[in-house]
N, C-alpha and C positions, 0 to 999 in steps of 0.2 A: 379662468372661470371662478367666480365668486362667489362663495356658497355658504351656508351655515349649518348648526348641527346643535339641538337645542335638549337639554332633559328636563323631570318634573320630580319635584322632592314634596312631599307632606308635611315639611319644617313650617311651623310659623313664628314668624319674627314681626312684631307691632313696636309702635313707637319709639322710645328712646335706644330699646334694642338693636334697632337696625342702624342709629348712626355706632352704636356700641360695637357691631359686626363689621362696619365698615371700617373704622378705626384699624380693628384687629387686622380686618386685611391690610391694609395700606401696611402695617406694622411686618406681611411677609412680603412684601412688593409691589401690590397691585395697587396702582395709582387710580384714583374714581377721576375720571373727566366730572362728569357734574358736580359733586363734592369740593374739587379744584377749581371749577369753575365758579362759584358761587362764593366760596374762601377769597377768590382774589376780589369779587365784588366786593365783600365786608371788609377788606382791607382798602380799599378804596374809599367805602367811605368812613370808616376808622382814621382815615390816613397815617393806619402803620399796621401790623401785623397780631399788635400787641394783645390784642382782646378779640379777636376774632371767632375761639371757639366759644366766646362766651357768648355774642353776638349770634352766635349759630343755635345755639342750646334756646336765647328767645326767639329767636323767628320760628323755629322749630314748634315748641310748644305754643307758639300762640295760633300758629296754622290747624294745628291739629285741636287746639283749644277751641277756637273761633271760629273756622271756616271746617271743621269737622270732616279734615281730609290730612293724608298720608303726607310731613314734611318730604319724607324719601319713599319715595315708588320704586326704585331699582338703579342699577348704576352702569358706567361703559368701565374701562379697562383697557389700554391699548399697551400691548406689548410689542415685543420687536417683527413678527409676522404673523401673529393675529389679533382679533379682539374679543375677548372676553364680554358676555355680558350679566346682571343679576337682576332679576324682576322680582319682587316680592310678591303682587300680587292681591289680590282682593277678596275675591268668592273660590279662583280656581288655586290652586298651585303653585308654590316658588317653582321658577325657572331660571336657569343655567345656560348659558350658551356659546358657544365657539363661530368667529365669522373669519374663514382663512379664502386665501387664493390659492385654487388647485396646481395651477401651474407653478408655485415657488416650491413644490415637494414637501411641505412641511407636514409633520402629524399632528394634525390640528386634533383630533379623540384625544388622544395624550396629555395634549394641553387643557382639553376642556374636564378630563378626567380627574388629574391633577389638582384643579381649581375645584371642584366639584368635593375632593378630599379637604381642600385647604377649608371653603365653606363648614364644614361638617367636624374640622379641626377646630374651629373658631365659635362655633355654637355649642360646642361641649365646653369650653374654657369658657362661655356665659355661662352656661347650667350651673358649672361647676360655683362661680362667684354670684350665685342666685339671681343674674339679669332676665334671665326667661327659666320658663316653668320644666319644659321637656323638648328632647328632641325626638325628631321621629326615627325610628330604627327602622326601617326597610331601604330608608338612602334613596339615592337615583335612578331614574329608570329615565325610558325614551318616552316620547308623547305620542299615542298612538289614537288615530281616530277613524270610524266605521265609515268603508268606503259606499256603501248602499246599493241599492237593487243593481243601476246600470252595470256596477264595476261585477257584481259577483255573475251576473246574464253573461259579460264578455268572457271570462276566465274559465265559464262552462263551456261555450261554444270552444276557445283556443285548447281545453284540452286536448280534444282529437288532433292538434296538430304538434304538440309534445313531441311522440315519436320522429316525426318526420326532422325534426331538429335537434336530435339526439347525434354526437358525433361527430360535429360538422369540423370540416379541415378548412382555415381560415383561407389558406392559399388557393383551394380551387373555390370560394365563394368569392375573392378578390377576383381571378381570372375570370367567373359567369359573369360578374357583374357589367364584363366589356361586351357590349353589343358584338362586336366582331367575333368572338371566341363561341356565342350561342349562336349564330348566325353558319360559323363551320360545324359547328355540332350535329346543325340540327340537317345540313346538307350530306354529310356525311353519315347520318341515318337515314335519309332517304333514300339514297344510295347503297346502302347496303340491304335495306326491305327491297330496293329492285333488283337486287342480287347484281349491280354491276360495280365498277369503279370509279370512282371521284376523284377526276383529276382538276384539282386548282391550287392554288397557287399556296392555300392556306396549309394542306397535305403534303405538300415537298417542302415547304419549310422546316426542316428536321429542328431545329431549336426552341420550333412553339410546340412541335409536335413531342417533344423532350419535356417543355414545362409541362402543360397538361397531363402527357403520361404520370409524372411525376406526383402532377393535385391527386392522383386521383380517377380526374376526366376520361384518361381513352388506355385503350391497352393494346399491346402488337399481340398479331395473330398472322399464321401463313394459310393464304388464300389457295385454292386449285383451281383454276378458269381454263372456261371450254374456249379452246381457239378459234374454230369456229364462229360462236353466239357470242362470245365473250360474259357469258353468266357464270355466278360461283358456283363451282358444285359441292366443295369444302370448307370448311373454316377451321382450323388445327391449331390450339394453343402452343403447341413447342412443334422444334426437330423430330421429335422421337417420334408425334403421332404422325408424322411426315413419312416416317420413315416407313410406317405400319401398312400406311392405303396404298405406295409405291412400290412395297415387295409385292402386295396381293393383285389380283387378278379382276379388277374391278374396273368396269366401262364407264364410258360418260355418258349420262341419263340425255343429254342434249344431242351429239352426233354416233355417240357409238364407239369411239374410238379408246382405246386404254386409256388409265387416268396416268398411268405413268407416263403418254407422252404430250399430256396436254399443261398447261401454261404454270409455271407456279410463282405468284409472288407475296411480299411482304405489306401486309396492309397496318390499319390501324382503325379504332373500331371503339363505340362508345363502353365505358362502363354501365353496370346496371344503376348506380350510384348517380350518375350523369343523368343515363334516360329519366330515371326517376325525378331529380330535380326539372331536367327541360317540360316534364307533363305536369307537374304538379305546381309546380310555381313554389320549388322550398327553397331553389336558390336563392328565392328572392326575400324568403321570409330569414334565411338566414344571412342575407347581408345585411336585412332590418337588427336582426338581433346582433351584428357587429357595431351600425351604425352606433344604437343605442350605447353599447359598451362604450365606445369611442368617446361618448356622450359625458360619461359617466354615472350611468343609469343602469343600476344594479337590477339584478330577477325580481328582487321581490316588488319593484317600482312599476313591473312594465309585463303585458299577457299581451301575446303575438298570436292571432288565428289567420290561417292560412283555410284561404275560400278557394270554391267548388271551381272557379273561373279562374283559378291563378293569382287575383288578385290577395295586399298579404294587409292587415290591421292590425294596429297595437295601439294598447291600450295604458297609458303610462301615467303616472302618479310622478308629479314633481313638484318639489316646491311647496305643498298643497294647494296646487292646481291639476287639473285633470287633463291630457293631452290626448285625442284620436288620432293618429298617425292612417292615412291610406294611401297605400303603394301601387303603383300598376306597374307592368311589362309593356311600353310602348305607349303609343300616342294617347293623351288622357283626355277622352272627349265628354260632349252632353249629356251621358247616360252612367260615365262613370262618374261624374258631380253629381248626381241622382243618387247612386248608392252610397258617395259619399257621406251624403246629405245623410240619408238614412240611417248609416251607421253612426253617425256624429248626437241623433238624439236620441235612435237605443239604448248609446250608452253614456249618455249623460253627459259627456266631456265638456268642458268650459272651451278647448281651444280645438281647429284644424289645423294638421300638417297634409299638406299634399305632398307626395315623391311620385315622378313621373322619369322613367328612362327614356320615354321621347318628349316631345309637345305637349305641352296642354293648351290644349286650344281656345281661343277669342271665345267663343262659344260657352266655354267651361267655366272660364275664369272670371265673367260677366255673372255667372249663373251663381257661383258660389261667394261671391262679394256682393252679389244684390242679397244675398241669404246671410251674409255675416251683418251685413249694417241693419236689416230690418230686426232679425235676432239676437243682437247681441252679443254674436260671437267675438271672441276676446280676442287671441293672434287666430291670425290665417295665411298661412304659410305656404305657396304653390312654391315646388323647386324642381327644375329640369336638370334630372342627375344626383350622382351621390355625393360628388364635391361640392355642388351649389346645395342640396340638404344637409349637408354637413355644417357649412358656416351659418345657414339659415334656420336651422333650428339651434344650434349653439346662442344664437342671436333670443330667440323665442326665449330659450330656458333661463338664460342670461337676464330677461326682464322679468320672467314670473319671479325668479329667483331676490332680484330686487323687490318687487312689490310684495313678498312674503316678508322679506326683514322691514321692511317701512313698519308693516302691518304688528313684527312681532314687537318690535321697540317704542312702538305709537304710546305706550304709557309713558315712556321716559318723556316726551319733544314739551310738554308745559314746563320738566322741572330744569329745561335747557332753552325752553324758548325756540327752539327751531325746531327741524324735521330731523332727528336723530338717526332714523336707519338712514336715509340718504347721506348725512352728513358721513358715519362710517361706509358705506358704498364708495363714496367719492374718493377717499383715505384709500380706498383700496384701489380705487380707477386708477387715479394719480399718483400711485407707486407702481405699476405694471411697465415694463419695460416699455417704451415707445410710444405711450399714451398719453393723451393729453384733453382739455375740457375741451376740446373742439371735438374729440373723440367721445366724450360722455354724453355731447348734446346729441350727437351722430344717433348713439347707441337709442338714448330718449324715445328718439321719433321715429323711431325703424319699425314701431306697430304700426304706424299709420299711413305708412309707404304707398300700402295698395288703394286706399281708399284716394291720395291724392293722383295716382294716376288716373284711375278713374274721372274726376273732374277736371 
């Protein structure tokens, strides 16, 4: 996963200052791509090396003289596992930034921190040799910007579901997540509201009935049944209470008979933890909020409201793009592309994710593609399951994530001539293990997936 991590400093650096700055960097290591680029043009046409910064020094000032624009707008940087970037900037802000791949482990903050010190090393040692006037003393911070009405409407509604995701034990929200596992759950509550027993195949299985005790899910308990009726008349957490009802003198409410000589066995019997999730629908919001982690989409990115129906919504911030995620339990028809639909312009989101545990049916998926192409919605994402949401929003984040660095590098591509965030993207595709540009073009066109089935 490709991602970046960008700060904003109130330094301002004009003119000949910034090839002055650039210098100094190159001077602790960091090599400028475009600086380099544009030195091998003027030794080109020098044909030799010989005068090249001089060459540099006029084009420079004649740009800035004449055409009344910035020689240097900002610069790339490519080290051995990330890239570095420097924007200077115009109206807002210098900016800083780190573009690493998640999956090579590296500490890309470190590195962008680092660089962030070397910049601030480097503009003191101008101050100092009177090239610029001041620097700014507050340093680096993160770029932060106001999410607006829809975001702060969903964060109010997801509070009341706070609690309910307070705790969660990763192993038995892995186990809910298998349709079979909610399926004995929910049989084996019914079963014991009719007071009888549950004999299937899922219950003698001592080894599933070992993992779920173990999440969490179910707990042993010694039952007392009427022979007779075969209905529970007890339910005893240990030996000991067993022991209590079998000394005393106590009849069965069903036939009459001593409870000491009526039936006793070992059962197994939901937690309240369990009940609680199979009615509420929190397993489902907290296998959302694992997904997400999985994702790498931190708390403060992302507000998960868990509705009246089960159904679970999040609200996630990535990229600087806006994602609605809606989840259901089971087959996801006509009516839940309705509330989708609804949720999606409440709160303002640029993109849909669908996650469905069953189907989504013809019906649905007609309804909310005939609504993405006439609105404008960005990705729309239907996935049947958590393995198929997994790689299919991994996919989603994977392109905002691209279209964010085009957009933050978009001032560099004149003083390069091409598309600069794509060109570092590619740099990063094509060092990923097993990857290749028939995989980048793949990646490309995966927004458009759904609209071509369609036709």
């Amino acid at each position: 996963m490709i991602r970046f991590e960008a700060r904003v400093s109130d330094h301002r650096v004009e003119g000949a200052a910034r090839l002055l700055l650039l210098e100094r960097l190159q001077e602790m290591g960091f090599v400028p791509l475009i600086r380099s680029t544009r030195a091998r043009c003027f030794e080109i046409a020098l044909s030799g090396p010989t005068r090249v910064k001089e060459m540099e020094r006029a084009v420079a000032a004649w740009m800035e003289a004449e055409r009344d624009e910035p020689y240097i707008r900002g610069e790339v940087f490519f080290l051995r596992d990330v890239a570095l970037f420097l924007i200077f900037g115009a109206e807002e802000p210098m900016r800083a930034g780190v573009v690493y791949d998640k999956e090579l482990g590296t500490e890309p903050l470190a590195a962008l921190e680092d660089f962030c010190r070397r910049i601030d090393e480097a503009l003191i040692a101008l101050r100092r040799a009177g090239e610029i006037e001041s620097v700014a003393a507050e340093g680096w911070r993160k770029s932060e910007s106001p999410r607006g009405r829809g975001w702060d409407r969903f964060v109010e509604r997801a509070r009341a579901s706070a609690e309910s995701l307070k705790g969660s034990a990763s192993q038995a929200v892995a186990l809910m997540a298998n349709e079979d596992v909610r399926r004995l759950l929910r049989r084996l509550r019914e079963g014991i509201a009719e007071g009888r027993a549950v004999a299937d195949e899922g219950q003698s299985d001592e080894a599933a009935v070992a993992q779920l005790a173990e999440a969490g899910l179910l707990r042993r308990e010694i039952v007392i049944v009427c022979r007779r009726e075969g209905r529970a008349l007890f339910r005893l957490p240990s030996p000991g209470a067993l022991n209590l009802i079998m000394t005393s003198n106590a009849v069965c409410s069903e036939c009459g008979a001593a409870v000491a000589d009526e039936k006793v066995e070992e059962r197994v019997a939901l937690t309240e933890q369990a009940s609680m999730w199979l009615d509420s629908g929190a397993w489902l919001a907290l296998r959302i909020q694992t997904l997400l982690r999985d994702l790498g989409i931190s708390e403060d990115q992302a507000a998960i409201a868990l509705m009246l129906d089960g159904d679970v919504q999040a609200l996630i911030e990535a990229h600087r793009e806006r994602f609605l995620l809606f989840a259901h339990d089971g087959d996801f028809a006509l009516q839940h592309a309705r509330q989708a639909l609804d949720a999606l312009i409440e709160s303002e989101a640029d993109h849909l994710l669908v996650v469905a545990t069953g189907r989504i049916t013809q019906e649905a998926r007609a309804r909310l593609r005939d609504y993405a192409r006439r609105r404008g919605v960005g990705e729309l994402v239907l996935a049947e399951g958590f393995e198929a949401a997994l790689v299919e929003i991994r996919h989603a984040f994977d392109r905002a994530a691209q279209r964010a660095l085009i957009a933050e590098l978009s001032e560099l591509d004149g003083s390069l001539g091409l598309c600069v965030g794509h060109l570092v993207w590619t740099r990063f595709r094509m060092a990923q293990k097993g990857e290749s540009l028939r995989d980048v073009a793949e990646s490309a066109i995966g927004a458009v997936v759904g609209k071509l089935k369609d036709l």
